[in-house]
Biopython code that builds the backbone (N, CA, C, O; Angstrom):
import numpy as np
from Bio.PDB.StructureBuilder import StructureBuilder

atoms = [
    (1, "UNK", "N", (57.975, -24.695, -126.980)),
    (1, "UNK", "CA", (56.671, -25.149, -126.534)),
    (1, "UNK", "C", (55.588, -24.338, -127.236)),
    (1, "UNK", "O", (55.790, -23.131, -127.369)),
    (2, "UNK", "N", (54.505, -24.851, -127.682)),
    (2, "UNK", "CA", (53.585, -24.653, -128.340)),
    (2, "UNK", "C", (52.629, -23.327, -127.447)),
    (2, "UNK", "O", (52.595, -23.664, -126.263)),
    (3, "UNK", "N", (52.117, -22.411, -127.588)),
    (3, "UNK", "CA", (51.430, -21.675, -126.979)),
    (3, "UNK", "C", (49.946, -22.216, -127.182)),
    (3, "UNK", "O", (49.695, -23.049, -128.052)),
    (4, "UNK", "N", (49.162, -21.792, -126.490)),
    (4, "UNK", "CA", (47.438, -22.527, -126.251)),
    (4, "UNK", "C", (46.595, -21.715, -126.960)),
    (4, "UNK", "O", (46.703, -20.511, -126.727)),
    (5, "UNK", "N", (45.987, -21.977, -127.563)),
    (5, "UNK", "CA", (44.854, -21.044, -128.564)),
    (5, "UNK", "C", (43.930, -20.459, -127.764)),
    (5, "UNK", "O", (43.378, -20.933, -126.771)),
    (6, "UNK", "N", (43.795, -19.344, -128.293)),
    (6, "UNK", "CA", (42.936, -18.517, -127.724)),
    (6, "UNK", "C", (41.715, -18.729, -127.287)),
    (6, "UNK", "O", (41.185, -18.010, -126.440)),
    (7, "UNK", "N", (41.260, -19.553, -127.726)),
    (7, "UNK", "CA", (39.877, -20.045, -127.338)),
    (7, "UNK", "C", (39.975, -21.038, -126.441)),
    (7, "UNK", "O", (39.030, -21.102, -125.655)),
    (8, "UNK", "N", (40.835, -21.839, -126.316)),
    (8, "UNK", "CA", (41.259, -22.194, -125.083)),
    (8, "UNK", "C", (41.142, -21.825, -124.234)),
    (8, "UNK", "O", (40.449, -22.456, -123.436)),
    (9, "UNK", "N", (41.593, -20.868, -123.931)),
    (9, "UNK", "CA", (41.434, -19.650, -122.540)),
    (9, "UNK", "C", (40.562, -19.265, -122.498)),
    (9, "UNK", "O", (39.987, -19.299, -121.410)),
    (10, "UNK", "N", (39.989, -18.732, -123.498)),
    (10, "UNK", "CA", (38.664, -18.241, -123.255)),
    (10, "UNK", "C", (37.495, -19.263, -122.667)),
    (10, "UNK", "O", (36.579, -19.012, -121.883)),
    (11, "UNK", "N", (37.827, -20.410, -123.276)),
    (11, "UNK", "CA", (36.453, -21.369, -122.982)),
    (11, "UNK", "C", (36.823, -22.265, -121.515)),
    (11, "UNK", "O", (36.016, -23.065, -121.041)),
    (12, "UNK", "N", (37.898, -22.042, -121.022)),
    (12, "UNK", "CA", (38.324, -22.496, -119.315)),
    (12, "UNK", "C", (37.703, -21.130, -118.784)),
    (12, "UNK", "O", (36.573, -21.007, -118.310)),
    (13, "UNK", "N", (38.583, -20.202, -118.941)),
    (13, "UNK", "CA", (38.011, -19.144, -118.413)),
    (13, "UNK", "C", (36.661, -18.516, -117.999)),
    (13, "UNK", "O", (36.467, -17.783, -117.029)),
    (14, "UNK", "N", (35.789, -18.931, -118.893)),
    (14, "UNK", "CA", (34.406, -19.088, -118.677)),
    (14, "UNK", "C", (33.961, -19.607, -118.229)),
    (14, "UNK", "O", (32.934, -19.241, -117.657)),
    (15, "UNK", "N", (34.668, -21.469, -118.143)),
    (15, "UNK", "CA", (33.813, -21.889, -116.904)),
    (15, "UNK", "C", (34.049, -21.503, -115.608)),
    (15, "UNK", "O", (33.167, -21.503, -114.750)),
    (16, "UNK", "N", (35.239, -21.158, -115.405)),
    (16, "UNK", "CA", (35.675, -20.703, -114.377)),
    (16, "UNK", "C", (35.038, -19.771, -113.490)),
    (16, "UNK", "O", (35.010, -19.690, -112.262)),
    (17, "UNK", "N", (34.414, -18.924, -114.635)),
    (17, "UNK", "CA", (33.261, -17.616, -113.783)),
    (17, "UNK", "C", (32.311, -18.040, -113.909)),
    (17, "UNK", "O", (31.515, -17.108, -113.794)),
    (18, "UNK", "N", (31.626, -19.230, -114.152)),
    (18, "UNK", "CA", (30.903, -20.131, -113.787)),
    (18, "UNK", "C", (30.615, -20.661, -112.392)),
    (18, "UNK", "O", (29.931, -20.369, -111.412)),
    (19, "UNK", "N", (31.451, -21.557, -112.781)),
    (19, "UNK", "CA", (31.500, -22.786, -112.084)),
    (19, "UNK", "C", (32.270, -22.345, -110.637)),
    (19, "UNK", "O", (32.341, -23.396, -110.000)),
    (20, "UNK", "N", (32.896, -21.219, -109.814)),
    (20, "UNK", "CA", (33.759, -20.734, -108.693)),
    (20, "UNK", "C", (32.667, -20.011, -108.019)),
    (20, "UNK", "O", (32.684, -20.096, -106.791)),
    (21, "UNK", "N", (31.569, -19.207, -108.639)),
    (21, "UNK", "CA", (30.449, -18.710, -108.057)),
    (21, "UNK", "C", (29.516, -19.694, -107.768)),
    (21, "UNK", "O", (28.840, -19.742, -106.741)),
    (22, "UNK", "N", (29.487, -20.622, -108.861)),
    (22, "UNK", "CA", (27.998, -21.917, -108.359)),
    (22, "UNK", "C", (28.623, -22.705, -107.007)),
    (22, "UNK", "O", (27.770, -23.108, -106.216)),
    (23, "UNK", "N", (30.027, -22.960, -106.668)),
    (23, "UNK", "CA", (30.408, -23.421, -105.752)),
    (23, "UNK", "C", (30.697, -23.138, -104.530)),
    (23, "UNK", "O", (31.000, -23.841, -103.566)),
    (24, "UNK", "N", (30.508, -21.484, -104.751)),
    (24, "UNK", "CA", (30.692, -21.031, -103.411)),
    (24, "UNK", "C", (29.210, -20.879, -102.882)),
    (24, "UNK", "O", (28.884, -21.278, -101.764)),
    (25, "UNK", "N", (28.285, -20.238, -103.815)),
    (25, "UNK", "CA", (26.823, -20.565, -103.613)),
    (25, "UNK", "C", (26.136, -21.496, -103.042)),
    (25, "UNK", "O", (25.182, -21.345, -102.277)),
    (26, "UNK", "N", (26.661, -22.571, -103.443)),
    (26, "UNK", "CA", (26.321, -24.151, -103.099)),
    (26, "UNK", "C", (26.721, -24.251, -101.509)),
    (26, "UNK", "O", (25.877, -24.542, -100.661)),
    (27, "UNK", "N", (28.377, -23.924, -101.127)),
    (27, "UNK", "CA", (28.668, -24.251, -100.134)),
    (27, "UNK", "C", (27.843, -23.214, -98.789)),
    (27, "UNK", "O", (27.585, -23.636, -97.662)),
    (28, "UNK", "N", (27.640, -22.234, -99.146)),
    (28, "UNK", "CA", (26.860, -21.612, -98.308)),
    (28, "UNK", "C", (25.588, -22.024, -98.622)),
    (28, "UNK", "O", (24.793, -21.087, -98.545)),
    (29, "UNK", "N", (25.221, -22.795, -98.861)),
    (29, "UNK", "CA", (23.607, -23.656, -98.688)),
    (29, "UNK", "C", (22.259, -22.894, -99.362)),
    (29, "UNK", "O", (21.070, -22.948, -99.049)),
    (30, "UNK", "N", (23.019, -22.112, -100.498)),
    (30, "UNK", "CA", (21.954, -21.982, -101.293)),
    (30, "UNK", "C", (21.361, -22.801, -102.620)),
    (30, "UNK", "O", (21.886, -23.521, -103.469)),
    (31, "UNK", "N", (19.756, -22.246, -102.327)),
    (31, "UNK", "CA", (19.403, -23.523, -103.335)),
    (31, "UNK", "C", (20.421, -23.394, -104.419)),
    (31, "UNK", "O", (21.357, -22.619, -104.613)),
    (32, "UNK", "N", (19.641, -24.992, -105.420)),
    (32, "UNK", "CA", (20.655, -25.377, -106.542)),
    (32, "UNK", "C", (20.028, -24.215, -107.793)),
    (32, "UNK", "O", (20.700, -23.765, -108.721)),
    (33, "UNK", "N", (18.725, -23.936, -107.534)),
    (33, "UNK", "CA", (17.966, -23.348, -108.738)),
    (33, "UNK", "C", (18.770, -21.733, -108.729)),
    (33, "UNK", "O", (19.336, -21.188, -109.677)),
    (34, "UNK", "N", (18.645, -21.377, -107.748)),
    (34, "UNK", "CA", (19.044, -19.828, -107.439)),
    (34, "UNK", "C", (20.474, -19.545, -107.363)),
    (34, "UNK", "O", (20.942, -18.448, -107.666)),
    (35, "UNK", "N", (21.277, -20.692, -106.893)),
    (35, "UNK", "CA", (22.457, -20.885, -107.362)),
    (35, "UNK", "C", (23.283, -20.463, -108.787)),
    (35, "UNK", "O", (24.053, -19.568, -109.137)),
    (36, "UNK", "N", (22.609, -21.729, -109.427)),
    (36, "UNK", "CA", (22.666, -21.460, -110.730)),
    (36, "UNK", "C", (22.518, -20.498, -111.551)),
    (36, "UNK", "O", (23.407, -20.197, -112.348)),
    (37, "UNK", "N", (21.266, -19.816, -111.470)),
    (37, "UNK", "CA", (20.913, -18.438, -112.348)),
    (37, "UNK", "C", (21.980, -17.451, -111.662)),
    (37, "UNK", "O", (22.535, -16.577, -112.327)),
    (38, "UNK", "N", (22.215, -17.627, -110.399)),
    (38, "UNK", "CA", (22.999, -16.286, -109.643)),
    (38, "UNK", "C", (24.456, -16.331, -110.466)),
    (38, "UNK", "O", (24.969, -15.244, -110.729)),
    (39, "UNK", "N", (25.296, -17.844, -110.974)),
    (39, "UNK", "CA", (26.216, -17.961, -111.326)),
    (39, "UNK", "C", (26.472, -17.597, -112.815)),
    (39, "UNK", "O", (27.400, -16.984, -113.344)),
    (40, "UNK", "N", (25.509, -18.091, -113.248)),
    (40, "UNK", "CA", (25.433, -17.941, -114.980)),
    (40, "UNK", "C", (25.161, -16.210, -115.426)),
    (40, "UNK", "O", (25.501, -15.604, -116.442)),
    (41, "UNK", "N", (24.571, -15.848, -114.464)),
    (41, "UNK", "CA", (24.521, -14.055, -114.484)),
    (41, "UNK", "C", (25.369, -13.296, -114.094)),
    (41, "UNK", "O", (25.455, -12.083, -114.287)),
    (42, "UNK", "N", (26.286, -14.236, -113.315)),
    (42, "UNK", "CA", (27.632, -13.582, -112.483)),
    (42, "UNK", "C", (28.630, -13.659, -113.666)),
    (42, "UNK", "O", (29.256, -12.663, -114.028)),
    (43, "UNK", "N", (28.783, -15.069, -114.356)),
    (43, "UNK", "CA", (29.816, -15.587, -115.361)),
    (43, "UNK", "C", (29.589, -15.100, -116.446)),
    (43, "UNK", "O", (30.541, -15.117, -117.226)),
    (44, "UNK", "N", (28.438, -14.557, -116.878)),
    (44, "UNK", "CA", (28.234, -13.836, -117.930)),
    (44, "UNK", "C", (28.607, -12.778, -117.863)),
    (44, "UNK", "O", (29.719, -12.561, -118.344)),
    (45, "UNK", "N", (27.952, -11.799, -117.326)),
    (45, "UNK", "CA", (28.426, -10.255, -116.520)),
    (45, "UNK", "C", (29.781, -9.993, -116.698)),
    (45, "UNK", "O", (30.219, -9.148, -117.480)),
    (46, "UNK", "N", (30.657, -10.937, -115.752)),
    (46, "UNK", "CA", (32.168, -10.680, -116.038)),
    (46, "UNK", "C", (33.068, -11.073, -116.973)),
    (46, "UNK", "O", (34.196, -10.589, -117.061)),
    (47, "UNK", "N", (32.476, -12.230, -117.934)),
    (47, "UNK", "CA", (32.803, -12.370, -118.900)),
    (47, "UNK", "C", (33.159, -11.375, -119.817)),
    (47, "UNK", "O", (34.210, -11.042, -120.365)),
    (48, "UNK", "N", (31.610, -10.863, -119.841)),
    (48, "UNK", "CA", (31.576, -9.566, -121.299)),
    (48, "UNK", "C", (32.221, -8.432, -120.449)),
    (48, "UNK", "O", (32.301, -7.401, -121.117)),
    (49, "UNK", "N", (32.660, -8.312, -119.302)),
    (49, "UNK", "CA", (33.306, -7.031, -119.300)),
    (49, "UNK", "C", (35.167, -7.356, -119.075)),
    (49, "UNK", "O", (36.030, -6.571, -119.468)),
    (50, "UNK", "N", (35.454, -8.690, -118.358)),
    (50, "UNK", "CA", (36.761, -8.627, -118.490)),
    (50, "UNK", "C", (37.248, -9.586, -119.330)),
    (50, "UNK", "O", (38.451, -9.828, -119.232)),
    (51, "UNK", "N", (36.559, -10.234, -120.189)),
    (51, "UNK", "CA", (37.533, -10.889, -121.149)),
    (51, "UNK", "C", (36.979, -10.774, -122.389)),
    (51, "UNK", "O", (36.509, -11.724, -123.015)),
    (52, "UNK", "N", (37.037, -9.052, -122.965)),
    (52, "UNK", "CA", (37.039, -8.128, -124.138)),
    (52, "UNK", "C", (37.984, -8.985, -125.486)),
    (52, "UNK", "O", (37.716, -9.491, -126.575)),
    (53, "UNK", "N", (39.625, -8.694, -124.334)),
    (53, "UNK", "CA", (40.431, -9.405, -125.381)),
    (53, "UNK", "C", (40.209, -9.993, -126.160)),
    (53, "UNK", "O", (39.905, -9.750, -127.328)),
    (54, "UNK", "N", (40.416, -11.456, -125.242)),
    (54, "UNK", "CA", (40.260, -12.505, -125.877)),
    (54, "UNK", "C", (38.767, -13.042, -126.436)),
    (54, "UNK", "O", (38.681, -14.155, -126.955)),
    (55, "UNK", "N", (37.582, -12.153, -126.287)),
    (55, "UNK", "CA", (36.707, -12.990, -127.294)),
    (55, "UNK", "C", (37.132, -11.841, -128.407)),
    (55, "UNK", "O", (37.377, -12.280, -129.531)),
    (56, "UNK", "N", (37.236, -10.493, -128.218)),
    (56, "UNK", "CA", (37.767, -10.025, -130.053)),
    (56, "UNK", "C", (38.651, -10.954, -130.919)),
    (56, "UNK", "O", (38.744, -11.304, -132.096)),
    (57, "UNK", "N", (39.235, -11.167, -129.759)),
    (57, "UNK", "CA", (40.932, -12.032, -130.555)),
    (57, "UNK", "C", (40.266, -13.631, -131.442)),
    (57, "UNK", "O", (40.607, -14.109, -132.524)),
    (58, "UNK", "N", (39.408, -14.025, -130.610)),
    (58, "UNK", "CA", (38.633, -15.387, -131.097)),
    (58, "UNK", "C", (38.001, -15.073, -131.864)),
    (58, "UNK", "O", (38.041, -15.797, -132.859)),
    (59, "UNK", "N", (37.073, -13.894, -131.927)),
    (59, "UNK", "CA", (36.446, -13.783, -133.006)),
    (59, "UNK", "C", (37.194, -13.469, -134.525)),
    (59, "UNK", "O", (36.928, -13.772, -135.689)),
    (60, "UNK", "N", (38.369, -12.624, -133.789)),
    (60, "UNK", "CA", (39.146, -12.184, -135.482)),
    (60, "UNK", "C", (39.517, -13.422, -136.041)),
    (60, "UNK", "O", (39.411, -13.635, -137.249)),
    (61, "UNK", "N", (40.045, -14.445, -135.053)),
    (61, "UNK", "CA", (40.901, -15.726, -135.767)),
    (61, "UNK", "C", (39.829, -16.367, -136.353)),
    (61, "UNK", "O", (40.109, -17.138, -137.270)),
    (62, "UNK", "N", (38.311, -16.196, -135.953)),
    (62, "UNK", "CA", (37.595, -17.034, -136.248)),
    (62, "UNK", "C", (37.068, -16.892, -137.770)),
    (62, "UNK", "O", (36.722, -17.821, -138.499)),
    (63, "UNK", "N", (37.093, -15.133, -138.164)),
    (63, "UNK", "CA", (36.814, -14.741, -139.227)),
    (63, "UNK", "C", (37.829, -14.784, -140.193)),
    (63, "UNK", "O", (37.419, -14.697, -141.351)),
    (64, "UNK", "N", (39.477, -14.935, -139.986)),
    (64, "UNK", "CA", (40.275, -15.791, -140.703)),
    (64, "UNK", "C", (39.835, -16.910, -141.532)),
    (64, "UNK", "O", (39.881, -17.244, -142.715)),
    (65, "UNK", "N", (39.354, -17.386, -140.327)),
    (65, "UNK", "CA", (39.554, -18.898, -140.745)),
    (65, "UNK", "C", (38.508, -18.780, -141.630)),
    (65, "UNK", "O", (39.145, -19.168, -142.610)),
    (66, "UNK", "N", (37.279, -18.528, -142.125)),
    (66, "UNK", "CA", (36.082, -17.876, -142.548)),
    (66, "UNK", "C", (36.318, -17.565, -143.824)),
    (66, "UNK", "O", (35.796, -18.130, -144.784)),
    (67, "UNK", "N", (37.186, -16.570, -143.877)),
    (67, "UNK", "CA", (37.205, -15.759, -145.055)),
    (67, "UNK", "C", (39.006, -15.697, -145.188)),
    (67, "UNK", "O", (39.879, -14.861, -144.952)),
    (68, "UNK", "N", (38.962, -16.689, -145.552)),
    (68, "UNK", "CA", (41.233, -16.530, -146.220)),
    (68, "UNK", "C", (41.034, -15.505, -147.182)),
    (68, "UNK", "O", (40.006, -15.111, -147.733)),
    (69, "UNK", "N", (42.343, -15.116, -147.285)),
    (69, "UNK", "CA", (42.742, -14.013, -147.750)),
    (69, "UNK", "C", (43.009, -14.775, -149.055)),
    (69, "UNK", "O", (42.261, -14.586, -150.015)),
    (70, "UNK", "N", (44.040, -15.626, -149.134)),
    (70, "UNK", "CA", (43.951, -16.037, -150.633)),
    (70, "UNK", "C", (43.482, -17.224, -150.829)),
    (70, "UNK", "O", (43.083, -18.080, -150.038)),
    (71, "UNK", "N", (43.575, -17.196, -152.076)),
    (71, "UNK", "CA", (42.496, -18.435, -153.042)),
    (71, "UNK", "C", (43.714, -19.980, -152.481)),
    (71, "UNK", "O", (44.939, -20.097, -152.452)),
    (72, "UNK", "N", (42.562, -20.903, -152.123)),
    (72, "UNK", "CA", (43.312, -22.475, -152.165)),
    (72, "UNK", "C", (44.197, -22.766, -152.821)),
    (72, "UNK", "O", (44.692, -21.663, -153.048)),
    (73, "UNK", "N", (44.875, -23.574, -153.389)),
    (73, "UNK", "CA", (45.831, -24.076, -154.442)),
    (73, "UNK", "C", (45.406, -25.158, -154.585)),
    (73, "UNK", "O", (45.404, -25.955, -153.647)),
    (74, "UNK", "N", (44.942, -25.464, -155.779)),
    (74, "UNK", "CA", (44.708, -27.033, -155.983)),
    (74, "UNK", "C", (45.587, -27.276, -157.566)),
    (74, "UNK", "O", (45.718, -26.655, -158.621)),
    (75, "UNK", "N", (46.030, -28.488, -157.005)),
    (75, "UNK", "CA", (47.116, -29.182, -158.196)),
    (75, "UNK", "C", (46.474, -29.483, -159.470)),
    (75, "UNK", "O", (47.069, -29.369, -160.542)),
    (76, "UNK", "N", (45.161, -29.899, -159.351)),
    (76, "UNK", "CA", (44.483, -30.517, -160.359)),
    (76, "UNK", "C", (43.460, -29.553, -161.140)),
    (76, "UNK", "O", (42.666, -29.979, -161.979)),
    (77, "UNK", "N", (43.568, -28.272, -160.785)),
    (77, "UNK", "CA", (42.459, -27.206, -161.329)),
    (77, "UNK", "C", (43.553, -27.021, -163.008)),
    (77, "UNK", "O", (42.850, -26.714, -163.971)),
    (78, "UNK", "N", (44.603, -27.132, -163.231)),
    (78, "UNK", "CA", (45.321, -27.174, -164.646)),
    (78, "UNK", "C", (44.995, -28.398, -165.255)),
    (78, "UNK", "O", (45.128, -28.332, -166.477)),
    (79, "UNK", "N", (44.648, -29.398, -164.880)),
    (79, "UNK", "CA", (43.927, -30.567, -165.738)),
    (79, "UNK", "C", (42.664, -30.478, -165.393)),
    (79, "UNK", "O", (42.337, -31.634, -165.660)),
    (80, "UNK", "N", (41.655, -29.955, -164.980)),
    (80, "UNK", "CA", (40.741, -30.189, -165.041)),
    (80, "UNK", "C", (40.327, -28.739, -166.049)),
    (80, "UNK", "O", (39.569, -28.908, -167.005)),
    (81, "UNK", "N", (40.738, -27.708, -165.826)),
    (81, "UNK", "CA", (40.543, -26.739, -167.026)),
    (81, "UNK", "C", (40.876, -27.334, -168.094)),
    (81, "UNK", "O", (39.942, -27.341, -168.895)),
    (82, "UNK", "N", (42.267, -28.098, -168.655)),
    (82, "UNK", "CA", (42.210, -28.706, -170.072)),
    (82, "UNK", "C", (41.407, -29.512, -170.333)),
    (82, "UNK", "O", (41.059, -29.464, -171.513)),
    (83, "UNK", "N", (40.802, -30.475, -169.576)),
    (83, "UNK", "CA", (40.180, -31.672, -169.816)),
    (83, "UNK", "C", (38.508, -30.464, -170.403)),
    (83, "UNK", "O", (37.873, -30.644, -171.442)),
    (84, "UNK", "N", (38.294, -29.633, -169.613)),
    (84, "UNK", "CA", (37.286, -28.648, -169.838)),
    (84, "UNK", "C", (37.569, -28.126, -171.264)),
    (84, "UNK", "O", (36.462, -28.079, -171.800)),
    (85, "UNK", "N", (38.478, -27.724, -172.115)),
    (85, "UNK", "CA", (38.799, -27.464, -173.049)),
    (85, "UNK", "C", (38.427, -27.926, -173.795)),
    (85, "UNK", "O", (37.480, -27.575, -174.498)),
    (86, "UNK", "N", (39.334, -29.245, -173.894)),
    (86, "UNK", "CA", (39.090, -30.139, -175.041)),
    (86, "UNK", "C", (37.965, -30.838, -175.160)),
    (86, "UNK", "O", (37.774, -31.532, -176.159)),
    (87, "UNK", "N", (36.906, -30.734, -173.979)),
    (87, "UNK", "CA", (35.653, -30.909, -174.652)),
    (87, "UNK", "C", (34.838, -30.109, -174.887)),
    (87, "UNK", "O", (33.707, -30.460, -175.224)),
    (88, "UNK", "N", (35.201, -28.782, -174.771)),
    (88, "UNK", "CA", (34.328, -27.654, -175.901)),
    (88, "UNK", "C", (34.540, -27.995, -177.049)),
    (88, "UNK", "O", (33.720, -28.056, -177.965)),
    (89, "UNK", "N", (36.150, -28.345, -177.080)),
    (89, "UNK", "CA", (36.352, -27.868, -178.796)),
    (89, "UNK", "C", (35.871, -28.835, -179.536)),
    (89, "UNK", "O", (35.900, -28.544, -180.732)),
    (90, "UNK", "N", (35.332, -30.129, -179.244)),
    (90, "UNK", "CA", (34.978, -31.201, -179.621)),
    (90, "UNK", "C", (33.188, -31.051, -180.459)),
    (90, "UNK", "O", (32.636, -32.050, -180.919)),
]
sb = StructureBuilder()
sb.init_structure("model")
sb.init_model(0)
sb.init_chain("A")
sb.init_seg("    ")
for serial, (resi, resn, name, xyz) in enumerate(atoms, 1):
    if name == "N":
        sb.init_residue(resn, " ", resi, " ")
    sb.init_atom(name, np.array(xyz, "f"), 0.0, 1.0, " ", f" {name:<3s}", serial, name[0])
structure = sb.get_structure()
């Protein structure tokens, strides 16, 4: 079985410290406005302090993906250098 990408988790996870504070807020009958800011400051807050991991981990994969380590392979860069050739020499 396939394991779930990291950002996966991370981006449930976030709503999660979201969206579990706006709902308990809500159910105790506070406004929607004060709600909200209380949740998004709550989900933020614990975000950046307990899920360190996984945004380093997202960010490293992210700078992978960004910056590869080695050069592409393309099939056609040996004919397109000759074709480059032979019309210098022309």
């Amino acid at each position: 079985m396939k394991s779930v990408p990291v950002w996966v988790w991370y981006s449930v996870l976030r709503v999660l410290l979201f969206a579990v504070p706006l709902g308990v807020l809500l159910a105790f009958g506070v406004n929607v406005w004060v709600s909200t800011i209380i949740a998004a400051v709550f989900g933020f807050s614990a975000s950046f302090l307990f899920l360190r991991r996984a945004r380093e981990s997202m960010s490293r994969d992210l700078y992978d993906l960004r910056h590869p380590t080695a050069e592409p392979v393309r099939d056609d860069d040996a004919a397109e250098d000759a074709a480059i050739d032979a019309a210098g020499d022309r």
